[in-house]
Structure formats: structure tokens, C-alpha cells
C-alpha positions in Angstrom: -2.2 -22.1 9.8 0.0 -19.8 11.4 2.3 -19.9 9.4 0.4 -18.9 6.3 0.3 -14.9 6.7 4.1 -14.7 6.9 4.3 -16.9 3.7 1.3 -14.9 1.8 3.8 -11.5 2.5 7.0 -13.6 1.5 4.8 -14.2 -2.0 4.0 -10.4 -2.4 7.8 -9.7 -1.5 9.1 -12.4 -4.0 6.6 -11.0 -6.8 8.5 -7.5 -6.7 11.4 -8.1 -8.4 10.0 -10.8 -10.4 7.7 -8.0 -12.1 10.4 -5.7 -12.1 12.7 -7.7 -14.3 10.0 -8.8 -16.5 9.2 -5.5 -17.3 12.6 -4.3 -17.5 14.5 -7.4 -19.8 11.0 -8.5 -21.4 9.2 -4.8 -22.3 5.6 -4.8 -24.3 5.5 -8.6 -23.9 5.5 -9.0 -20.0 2.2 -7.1 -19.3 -0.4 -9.6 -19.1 1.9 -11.5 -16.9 2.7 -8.8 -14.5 -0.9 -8.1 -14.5 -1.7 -11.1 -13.4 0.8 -11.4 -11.1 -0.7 -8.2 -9.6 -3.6 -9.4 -8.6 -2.2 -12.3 -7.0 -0.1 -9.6 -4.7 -3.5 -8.1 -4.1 -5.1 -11.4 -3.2 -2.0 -12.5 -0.7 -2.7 -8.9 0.8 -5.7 -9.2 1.0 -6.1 -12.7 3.2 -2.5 -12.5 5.4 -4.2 -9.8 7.4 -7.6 -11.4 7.6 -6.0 -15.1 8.2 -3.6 -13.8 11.1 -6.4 -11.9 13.1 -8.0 -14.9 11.8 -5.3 -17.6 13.6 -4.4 -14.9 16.1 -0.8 -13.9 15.4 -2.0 -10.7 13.6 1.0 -8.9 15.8 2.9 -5.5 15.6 5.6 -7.2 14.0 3.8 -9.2 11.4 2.0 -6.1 10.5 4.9 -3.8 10.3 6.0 -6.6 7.6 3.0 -6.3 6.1 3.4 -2.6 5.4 7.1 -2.5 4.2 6.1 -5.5 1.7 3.3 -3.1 0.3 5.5 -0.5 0.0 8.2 -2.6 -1.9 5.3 -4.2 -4.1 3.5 -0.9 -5.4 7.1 0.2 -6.2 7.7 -2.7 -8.4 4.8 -2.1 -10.1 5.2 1.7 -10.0 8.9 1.5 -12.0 7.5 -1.5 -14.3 5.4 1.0 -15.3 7.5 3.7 -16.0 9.5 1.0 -18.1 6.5 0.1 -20.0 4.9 3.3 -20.5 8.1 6.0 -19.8 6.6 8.9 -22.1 2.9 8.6 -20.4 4.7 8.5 -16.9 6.7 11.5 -17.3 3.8 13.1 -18.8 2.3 13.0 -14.8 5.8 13.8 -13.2 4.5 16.5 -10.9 1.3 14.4 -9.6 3.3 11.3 -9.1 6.0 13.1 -7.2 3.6 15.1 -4.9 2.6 11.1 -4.1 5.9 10.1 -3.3 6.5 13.2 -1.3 3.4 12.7 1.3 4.5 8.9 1.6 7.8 10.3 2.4 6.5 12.8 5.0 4.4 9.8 6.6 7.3 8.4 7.2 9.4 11.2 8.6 6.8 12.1 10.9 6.4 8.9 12.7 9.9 8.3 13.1 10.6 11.6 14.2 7.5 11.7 16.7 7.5 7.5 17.8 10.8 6.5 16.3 9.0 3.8 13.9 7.7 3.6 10.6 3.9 4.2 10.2 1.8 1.0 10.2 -1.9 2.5 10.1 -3.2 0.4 7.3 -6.0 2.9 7.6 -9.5 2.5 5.8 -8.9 5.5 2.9 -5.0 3.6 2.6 -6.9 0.5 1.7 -9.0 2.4 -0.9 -6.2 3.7 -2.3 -4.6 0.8 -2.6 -8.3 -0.6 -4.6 -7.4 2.6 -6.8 -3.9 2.1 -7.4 -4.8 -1.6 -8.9 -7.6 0.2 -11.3 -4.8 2.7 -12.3 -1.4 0.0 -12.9 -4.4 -2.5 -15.1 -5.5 0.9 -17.5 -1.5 1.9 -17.5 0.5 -1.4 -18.0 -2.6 -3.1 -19.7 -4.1 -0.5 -22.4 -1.4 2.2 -22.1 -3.6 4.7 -20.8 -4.3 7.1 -17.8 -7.8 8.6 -17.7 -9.7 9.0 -15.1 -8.6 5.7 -12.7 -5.1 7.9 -12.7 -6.3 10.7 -11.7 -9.1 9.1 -9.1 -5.7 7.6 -7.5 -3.7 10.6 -6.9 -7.2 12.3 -5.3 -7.0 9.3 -3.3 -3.4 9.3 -2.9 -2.9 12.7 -1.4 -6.9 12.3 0.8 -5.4 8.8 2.7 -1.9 10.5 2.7 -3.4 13.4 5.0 -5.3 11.0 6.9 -2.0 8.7 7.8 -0.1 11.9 8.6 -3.4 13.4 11.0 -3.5 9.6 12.7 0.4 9.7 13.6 -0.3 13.5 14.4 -2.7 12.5 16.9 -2.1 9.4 18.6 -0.8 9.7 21.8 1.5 6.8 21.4 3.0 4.5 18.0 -0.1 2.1 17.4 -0.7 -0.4 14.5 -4.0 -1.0 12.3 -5.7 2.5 13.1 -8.4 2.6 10.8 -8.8 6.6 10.8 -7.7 10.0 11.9 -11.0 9.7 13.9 -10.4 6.3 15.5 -6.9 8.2 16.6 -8.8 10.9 18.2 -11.1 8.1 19.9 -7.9 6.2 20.9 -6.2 9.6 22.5 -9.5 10.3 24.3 -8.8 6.5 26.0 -11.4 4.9 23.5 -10.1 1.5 22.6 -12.2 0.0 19.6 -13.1 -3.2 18.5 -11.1 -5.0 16.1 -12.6 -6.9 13.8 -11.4 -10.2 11.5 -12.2 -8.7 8.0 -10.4 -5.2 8.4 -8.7 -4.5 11.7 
């Protein structure tokens, strides 16, 4: 059982380029594929955290793992659909590139301030994430952007503040902080419970 979380990640990393390709060398016809094969990413994201606080191994490296695998998955699916849908995607350059900034400045931050990546996998993060999976099925599967685009960069920049306020806060590099509040509660020497189905 242990083992399991590590493999559900090296699933969601092996499904990256898999969707990128198809997208890429297959076009129009590879959408209903690389939806599906995005929701068996979500699915393996969803149950390697729960299954390793679950088995007990859900540790600081297995999540910092975890992270950088969502990060190279959601850019798969992010450049498939620019290939599938380039006009539409260029059509939302400014929105999509104030997204990519503020995932960029989470990152500065923490390395500059703890000298590691963030790893927060914060509650409004998790939303976002919900959102982004609304957004890629109206984009790659019925070529449209409508309101589950726009709900995800609202999202997008909201749990981008609340990631940068968390590092901002916490006294010291910490994984799985579910808010900018639980960092407040952490600095004031609050630890919280953890819990199996979130963190």
C-alpha cells in the first residue's frame, strides 16, 4: 500500500506528455482521449494524497512530488489546449499570463524567503484546480470559454494571493497549509489537526 501514492504521481507524470503529443501530432481527433485521460490525472490526484496520510508516508518529500507533478500536468493540458484551440487561447493572452505570472511569484517568493518551492496545496488551490478541470472539458471538448474560463482565472489569481499570503506569513517552509489563516494560526504556535481526506 505504500507504494501506491508514488505510483498514482508517476501515472499523472507519465500522462503529461502522453496528452501533449496527442494533441500536438493527432489535432481535432485526440480530444475525447485527452479528456479522458484528464480525469484519470484528477482521479490519481485526488487518492495519492488521501491514500499516503491514509498508509502514513504522506511526507514532505512525497508531497513536494505531488506538487511539481501538478504543475507539469496542468501544463500539458494548458499547451494541448493552445494546440487545439490556438485562436480562442490567444484571444485570453492577457488573463492567462497574469496566471502564469502569480504562479511564478509563488515560486520566487518561497525560494527567496525558505529556499524551496511552495507546497501549500491549500484549500482555494484545490478549488482552483476543480475549476481548471470545468475550464480544459468546455475548451478542448466544445471549443469554448464562457463563463468556467473566466470562473478559473477569478479563482486563479484569489488562491494565487492566498499561496503567496501563507509563504508571507509562516514563520518557517511548511507543507499542506490549508490557508493564509491556518499560516497565521501556525505562526501564532497553533498546530492544527490534519485530517485523511484533505490535509
Amino acid at each position: 500500500m505504500k507504494i501506491i501514492p508514488y505510483l498514482l504521481i508517476a501515472i499523472r507524470f507519465l500522462l503529461a506528455p502522453i496528452i501533449f503529443f496527442l494533441a500536438y501530432l493527432k489535432g481535432e481527433e485526440s480530444r475525447f482521449v485527452i479528456l479522458a485521460l484528464m480525469f484519470i490525472g484528477l482521479l490519481t490526484d485526488i487518492f495519492d494524497g488521501i491514500i499516503a496520510r491514509k498508509v502514513g508516508v504522506s511526507t514532505e518529500k512525497l508531497r513536494r512530488l505531488d506538487s511539481q507533478v501538478d504543475l507539469v500536468f496542468w501544463l500539458s493540458l494548458g499547451l494541448a489546449t493552445y494546440f487545439l484551440n490556438t485562436e480562442l487561447i490567444k484571444s485570453h493572452w492577457q488573463s492567462i499570463t497574469l496566471i502564469f505570472i502569480m504562479e511564478g511569484l509563488c515560486y520566487i517568493i518561497s525560494i527567496l524567503k525558505f529556499g524551496k518551492e511552495t507546497c501549500t496545496h491549500a484549500f482555494l488551490s484545490k478549488m482552483w484546480g476543480l475549476s481548471l478541470l470545468i475550464a480544459f472539458t468546455y475548451l478542448i471538448g466544445f471549443q469554448q470559454a464562457g463563463w468556467a474560463f473566466h470562473l478559473t482565472i477569478i479563482l486563479g489569481i484569489v488562491s494565487h494571493i492566498d499561496v503567496i499570503l501563507i509563504i508571507l506569513i509562516l514563520p518557517k517552509w511548511q507543507y499542506d497549509v490549508p490557508s493564509f489563516y491556518h499560516a497565521w494560526k501556525i505562526r501564532q504556535g497553533k498546530q492544527r489537526k490534519k485530517t485523511t481526506f484533505f490535509n
